[in-house]
N, C-alpha and C positions, 0 to 999 in steps of 0.2 A: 504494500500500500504506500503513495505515494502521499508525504507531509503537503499537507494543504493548510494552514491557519487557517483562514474562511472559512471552512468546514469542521474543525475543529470548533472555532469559536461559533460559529452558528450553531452547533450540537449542543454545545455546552449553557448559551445562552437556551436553549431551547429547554433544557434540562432543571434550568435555572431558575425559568418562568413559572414550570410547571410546580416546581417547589415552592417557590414565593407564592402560587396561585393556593396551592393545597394549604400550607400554614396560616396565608391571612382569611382561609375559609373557616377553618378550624378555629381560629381568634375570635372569631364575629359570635363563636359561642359562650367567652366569657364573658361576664356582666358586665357593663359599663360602671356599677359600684364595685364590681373584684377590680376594675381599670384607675378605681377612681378619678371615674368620670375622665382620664386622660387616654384614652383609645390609641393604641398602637398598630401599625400596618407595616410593612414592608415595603419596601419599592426598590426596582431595579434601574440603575443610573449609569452610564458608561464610565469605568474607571477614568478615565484619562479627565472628567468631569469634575472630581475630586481633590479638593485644595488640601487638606487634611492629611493627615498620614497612619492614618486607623480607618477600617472599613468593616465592615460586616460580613461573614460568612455561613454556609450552613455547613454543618459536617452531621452525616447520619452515623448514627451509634446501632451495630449491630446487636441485638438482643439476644439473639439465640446464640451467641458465643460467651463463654465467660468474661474476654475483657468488657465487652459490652455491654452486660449489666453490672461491672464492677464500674463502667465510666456512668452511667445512668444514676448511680448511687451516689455517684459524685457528684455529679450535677445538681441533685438531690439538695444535698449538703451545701453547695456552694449557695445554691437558690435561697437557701434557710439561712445561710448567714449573711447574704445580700440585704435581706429582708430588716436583720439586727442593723444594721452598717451600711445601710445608704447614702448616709451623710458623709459618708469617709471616700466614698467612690466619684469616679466621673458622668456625665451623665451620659455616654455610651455604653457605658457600664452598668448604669443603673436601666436603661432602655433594654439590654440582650438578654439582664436577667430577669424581670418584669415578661419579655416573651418567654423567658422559659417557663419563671412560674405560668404564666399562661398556657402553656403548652401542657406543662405535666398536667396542670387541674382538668383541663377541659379537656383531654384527647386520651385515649387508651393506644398500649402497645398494638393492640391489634390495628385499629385505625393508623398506624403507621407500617404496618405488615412486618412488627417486629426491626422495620428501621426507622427509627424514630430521630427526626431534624432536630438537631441543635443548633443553638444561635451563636455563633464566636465571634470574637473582637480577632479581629489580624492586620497587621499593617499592609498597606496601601503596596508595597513595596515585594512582601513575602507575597499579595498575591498576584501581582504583576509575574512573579516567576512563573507562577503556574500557568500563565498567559491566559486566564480568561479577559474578553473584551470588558465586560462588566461585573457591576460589584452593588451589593447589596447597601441600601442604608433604612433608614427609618421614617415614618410620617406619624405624627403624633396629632390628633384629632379631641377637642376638648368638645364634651359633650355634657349638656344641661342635667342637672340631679339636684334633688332634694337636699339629701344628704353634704351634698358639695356647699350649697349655698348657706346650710349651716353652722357650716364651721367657725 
């Protein structure tokens, strides 16, 4: 087989889309009070678009293999002390874990066929190696609540 980019990066982005489309489907099931009231989406943006040097990826975690639920565990973890420690984070950081916990709460291993999308922070730079055209970031959507306005 002959190296083509163009086809590469068109699989890839294609590959891409269809992730980002499955996750911000799966999102639309959590509350807008589990969000409060701050709604999070995905969006897909041409790397080269990107002034920053952090971007957004997905990395699927195999289930049915051991390291895969021992990284799932982790995630777990990590999630629960994001949750303690948000003040002490970035707010990239506080965005990728927010979809996670989104993701664990509202979506089952089966709904992911046992490969279940994680959200990672990566530089702008590690993912240029791996030559995809684009690169994932975030839309943050503030939505009216009760609860919000009482604070």
């Amino acid at each position: 087989m002959t190296y083509n980019p163009t086809t590469i990066s068109h699989r890839e982005s294609k590959q891409m889309e269809v992730l980002v489309n499955q996750i911000n489907s799966a999102l639309k099931a959590y509350s807008d009070k589990d969000w409060n009231y701050s709604r999070i989406a995905l969006v897909i943006r041409p790397l080269r678009e990107f002034d920053g040097p952090y971007v957004l990826k997905i990395e699927r975690l195999d289930l049915a293999a051991k390291a895969g639920q021992k990284d799932l565990k982790a995630l777990a973890d990590e999630v629960k002390w994001g949750d303690r420690h948000s003040s002490e984070l970035g707010i990239l950081e506080v965005v990728s874990l927010r979809i996670n916990k989104a993701l664990l709460e509202a979506t089952s291993d089966e709904f992911w066929h046992y490969q279940r999308a994680v959200v990672r922070i990566t530089t702008k730079e590690e993912l240029g190696r791996e030559q995809p055209a684009n690169a994932i970031w975030y839309q943050i959507t503030e939505v009216a609540g009760e609860d919000f306005d009482n604070r």
